[in-house]
N, C-alpha and C positions, 0 to 999 in steps of 0.2 A: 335522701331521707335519713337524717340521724335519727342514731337509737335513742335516744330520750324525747322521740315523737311516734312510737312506735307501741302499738298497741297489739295485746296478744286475742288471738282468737283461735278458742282450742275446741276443736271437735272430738272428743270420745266416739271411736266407734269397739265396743266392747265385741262384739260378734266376729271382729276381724283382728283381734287381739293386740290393737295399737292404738296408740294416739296422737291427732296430728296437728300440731303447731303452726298456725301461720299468723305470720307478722303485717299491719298494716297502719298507715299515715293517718291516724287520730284527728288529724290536725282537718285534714282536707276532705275528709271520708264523707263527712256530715254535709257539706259543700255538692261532693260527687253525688250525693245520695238524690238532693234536691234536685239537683239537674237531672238526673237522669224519670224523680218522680214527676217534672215538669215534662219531660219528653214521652214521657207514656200519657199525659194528659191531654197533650195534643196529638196524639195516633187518637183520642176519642176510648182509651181505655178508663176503666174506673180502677182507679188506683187503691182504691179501698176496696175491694172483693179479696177474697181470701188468698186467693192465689198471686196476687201482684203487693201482699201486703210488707213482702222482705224484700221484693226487688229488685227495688232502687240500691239499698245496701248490698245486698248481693251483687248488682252491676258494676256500683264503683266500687266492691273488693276484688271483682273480678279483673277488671280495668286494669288495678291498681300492680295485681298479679303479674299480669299480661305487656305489661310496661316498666316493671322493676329493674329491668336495665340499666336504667338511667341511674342506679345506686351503688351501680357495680363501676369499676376502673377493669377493663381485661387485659391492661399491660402489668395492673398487677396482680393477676389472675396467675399471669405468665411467671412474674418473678416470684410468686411462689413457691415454685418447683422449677429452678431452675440447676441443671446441674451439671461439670464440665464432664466431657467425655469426648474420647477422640475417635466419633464415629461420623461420618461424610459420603454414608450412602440416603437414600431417599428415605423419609419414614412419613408414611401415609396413613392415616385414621379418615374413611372412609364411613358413608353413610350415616352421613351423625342428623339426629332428629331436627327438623328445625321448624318452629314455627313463628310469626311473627303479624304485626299489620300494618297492612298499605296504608301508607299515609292521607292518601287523596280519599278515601271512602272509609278509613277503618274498620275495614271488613280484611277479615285474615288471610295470608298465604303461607303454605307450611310444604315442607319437602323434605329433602336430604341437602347435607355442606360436605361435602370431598374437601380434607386439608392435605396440603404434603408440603415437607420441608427439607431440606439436605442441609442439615448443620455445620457447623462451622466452628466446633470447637465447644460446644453447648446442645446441650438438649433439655429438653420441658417431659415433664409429668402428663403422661398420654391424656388424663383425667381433663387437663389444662387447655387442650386444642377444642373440647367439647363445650367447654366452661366460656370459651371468648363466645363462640359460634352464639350460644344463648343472651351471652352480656349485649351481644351489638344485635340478636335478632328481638328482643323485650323491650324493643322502642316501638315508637313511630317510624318507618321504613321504606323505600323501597330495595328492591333488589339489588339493582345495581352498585348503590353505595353500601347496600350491605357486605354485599363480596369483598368490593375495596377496601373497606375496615378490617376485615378478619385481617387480609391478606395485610394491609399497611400496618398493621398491630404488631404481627408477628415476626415482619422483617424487621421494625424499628427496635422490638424487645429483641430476639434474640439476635440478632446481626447476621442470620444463618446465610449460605451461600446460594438460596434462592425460595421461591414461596408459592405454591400456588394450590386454589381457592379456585371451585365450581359448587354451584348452588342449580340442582334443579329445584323447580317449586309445581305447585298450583297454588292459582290466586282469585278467590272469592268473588273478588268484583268482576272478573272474569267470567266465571262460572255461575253466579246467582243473579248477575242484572249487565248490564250495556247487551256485548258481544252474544252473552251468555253460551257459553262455548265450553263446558263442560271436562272434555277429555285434552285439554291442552295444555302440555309442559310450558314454563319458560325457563330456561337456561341462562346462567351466567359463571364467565371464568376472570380469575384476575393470575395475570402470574409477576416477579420479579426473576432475576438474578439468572439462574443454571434454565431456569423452566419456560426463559425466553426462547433457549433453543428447542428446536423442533425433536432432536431425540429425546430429549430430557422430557418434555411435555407428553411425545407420547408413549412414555413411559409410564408416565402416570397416569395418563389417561386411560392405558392399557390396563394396571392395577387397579385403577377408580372401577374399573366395567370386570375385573374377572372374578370368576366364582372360588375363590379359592379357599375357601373357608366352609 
């Protein structure tokens, strides 16, 4: 999405003493809109009652929100805050927010991403491990390859001496239609390098889980 396709939409909310800027694709918006006021037409809604009169535009900004991923690069998320330092014990940023949508339904799944890294001569801007987890979960998704990206992103930028990446989730199409199974995790781990071995891993695993904070 270049910025010179890029449309501002500013909410004033005076009562909360701020105002909030979000940016959206001009281009495609009018497009999403239709579709989405074509898809309420065939659930048998009247798109013209008061309450579904913004919706369509409301759906594809929200869409558009929920998918801005794809605008981001998080290798250079990473080289933005890259910095040399001769530190080569574990640094773990644990429980970072994650939400995302399954591809196969487009109905959301959201959890926590556990990252850890053992450097190699470099380190990243703690800010920056939170920052990838978002760029690769604000797609179209599933899990599995989600994991793998975080985790192949940060071994290929920072070259560290090993990588490893657990995503618990819940996932909507789970829980609101097929199975419908409600109180069910699904888990995924990716590791490289140190975190292949078994003490390395659970070591992290160990910190992923303890209350130390």
């Amino acid at each position: 999405m270049a910025n010179n396709e890029l449309m501002e939409d500013r909410v004033k909310l005076k009562e909360d003493g701020y105002e909030r800027v979000e940016y959206f694709d001009e281009n495609s918006l009018g497009d999403m809109s239709e579709s989405y006021r074509k898809i309420i037409e065939r659930l048998g809604e009247d798109v013209n009652r008061d309450g579904l009169l913004k919706t369509p535009e409301r759906a594809a900004k929200a869409m558009q929100y929920m998918t801005h991923g794809y605008d981001q690069d998080p290798a250079e998320i990473l080289r933005s805050a890259m910095f040399r330092e001769e530190y080569s014990q574990m640094v773990v940023v644990k429980d970072i927010e994650m939400y995302s949508l399954c591809e196969h339904h487009m109905l959301p799944f959201f959890g926590k991403a556990h990252v850890a890294y053992i450097p190699n001569g470099r380190i990243v801007g703690l800010s920056k491990l939170p920052r990838v987890v978002d760029a690769f979960s604000r797609r179209l998704q599933v899990q599995e390859r989600l994991t793998n990206q975080i985790r192949d992103c940060i071994e290929e930028t920072l070259q560290p001496l090993g990588v490893g990446v657990v995503i618990e989730a819940t996932h909507m199409c789970m829980a609101m239609r097929g199975v419908q199974k409600q109180n069910s995790i699904t888990t995924t781990s990716a590791f490289t390098g140190e975190f292949l071995k078994e003490r390395t891993r659970n070591e992290f695993i160990s910190l992923m889980s303890s209350n130390l904070h």
